[in-house]
C-alpha positions in Angstrom: 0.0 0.0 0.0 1.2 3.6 -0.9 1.4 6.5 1.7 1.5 10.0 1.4 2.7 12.9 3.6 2.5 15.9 2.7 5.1 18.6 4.1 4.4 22.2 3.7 1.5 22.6 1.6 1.0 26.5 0.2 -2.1 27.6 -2.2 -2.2 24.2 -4.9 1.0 22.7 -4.2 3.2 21.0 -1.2 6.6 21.9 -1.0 7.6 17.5 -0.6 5.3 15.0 -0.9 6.9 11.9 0.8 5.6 8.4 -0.5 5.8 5.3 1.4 6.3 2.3 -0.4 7.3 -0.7 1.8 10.2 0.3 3.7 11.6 3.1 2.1 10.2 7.1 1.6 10.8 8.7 -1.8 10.7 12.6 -1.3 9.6 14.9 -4.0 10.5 18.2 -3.7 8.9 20.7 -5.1 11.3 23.5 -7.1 13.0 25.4 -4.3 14.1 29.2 -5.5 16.0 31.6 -3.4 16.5 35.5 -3.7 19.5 37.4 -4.1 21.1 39.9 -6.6 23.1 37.3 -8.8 23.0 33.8 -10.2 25.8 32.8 -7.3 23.8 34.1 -4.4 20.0 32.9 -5.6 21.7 29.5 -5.7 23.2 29.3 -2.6 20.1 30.4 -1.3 18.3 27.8 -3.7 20.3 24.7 -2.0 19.6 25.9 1.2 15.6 26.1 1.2 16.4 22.2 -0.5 18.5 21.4 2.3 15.8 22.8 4.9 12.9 20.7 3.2 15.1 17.5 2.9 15.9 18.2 6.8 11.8 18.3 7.4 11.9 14.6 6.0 14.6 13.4 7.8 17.1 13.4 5.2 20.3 14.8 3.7 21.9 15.8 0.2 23.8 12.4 0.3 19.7 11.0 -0.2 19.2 13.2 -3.4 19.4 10.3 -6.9 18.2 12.9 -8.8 17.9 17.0 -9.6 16.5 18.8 -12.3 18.1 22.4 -12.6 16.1 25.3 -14.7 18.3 28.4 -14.9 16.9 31.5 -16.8 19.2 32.8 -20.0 21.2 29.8 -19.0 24.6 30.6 -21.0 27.0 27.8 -20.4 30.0 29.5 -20.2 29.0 31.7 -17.4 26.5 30.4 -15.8 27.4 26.0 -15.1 30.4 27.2 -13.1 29.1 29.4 -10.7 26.4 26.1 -10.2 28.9 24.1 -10.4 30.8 25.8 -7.7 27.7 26.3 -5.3 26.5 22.5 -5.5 29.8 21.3 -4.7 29.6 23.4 -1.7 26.6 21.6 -0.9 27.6 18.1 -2.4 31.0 17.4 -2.3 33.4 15.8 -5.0 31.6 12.9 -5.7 28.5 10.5 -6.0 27.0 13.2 -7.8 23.0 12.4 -8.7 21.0 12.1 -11.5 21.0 15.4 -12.8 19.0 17.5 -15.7 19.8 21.4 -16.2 17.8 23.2 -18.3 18.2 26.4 -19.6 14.6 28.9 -19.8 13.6 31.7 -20.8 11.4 33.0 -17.2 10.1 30.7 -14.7 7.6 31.4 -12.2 8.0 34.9 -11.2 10.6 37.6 -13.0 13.0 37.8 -10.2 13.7 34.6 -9.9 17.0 33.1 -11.9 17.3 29.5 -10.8 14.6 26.6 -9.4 15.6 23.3 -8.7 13.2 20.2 -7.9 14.6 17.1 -6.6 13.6 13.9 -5.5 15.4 11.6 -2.5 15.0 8.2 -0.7 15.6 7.3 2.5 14.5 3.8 4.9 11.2 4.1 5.7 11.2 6.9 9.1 8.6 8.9 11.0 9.4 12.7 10.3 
């Protein structure tokens, strides 16, 4: 049988929706943004509201197997190593996950440069 908690729900959406499936919890997280003045510092501030929901669920980065990235204008030369830099920060070196980046032309409101959604699993807890 399938479970669902729902963590943080705002007007038509839930910021994770954790599904039970046997002994483990898959966590969808909703794209996170973050404010700031620059690509660099919406980023940072991007990973961070990820890292707070994954926290809410009991979890960690090192539970993330996959990320989808949408950056606005995305321009490769300029723009994939300042991500690069910031999710390292977050990340580490290695055992990377799945991971999509897309490049857009606006997402949900004009301010915003970066969203990321991601989606982790973790044994089966109560959070």
């Amino acid at each position: 049988m399938v479970q669902k908690e729902y963590i943080d729900p705002n007007e038509g959406f839930s910021q994770t929706v954790v599904v039970t499936t046997g002994n483990f919890n898959t966590l969808y997280i909703s794209g996170q943004i973050g404010s700031g003045k620059d690509l660099e510092s919406q980023t940072i501030a991007t990973f961070k509201n990820l890292e707070k929901q994954l926290f809410k669920a009991n979890a960690d980065f090192n539970d993330v197997v996959k990320m989808t990235t949408y950056i606005v204008n995305f321009n490769p030369d300029i723009d994939l190593p300042v991500f690069r830099k910031v999710r390292q920060s977050f990340l580490g070196k290695e055992k990377y996950p799945a991971s999509t980046l897309v490049g857009v032309s606006a997402l949900g409101n004009k301010e915003w440069l970066i969203e990321i959604e991601a989606i982790a699993v973790i044994p089966k807890k109560d959070f």
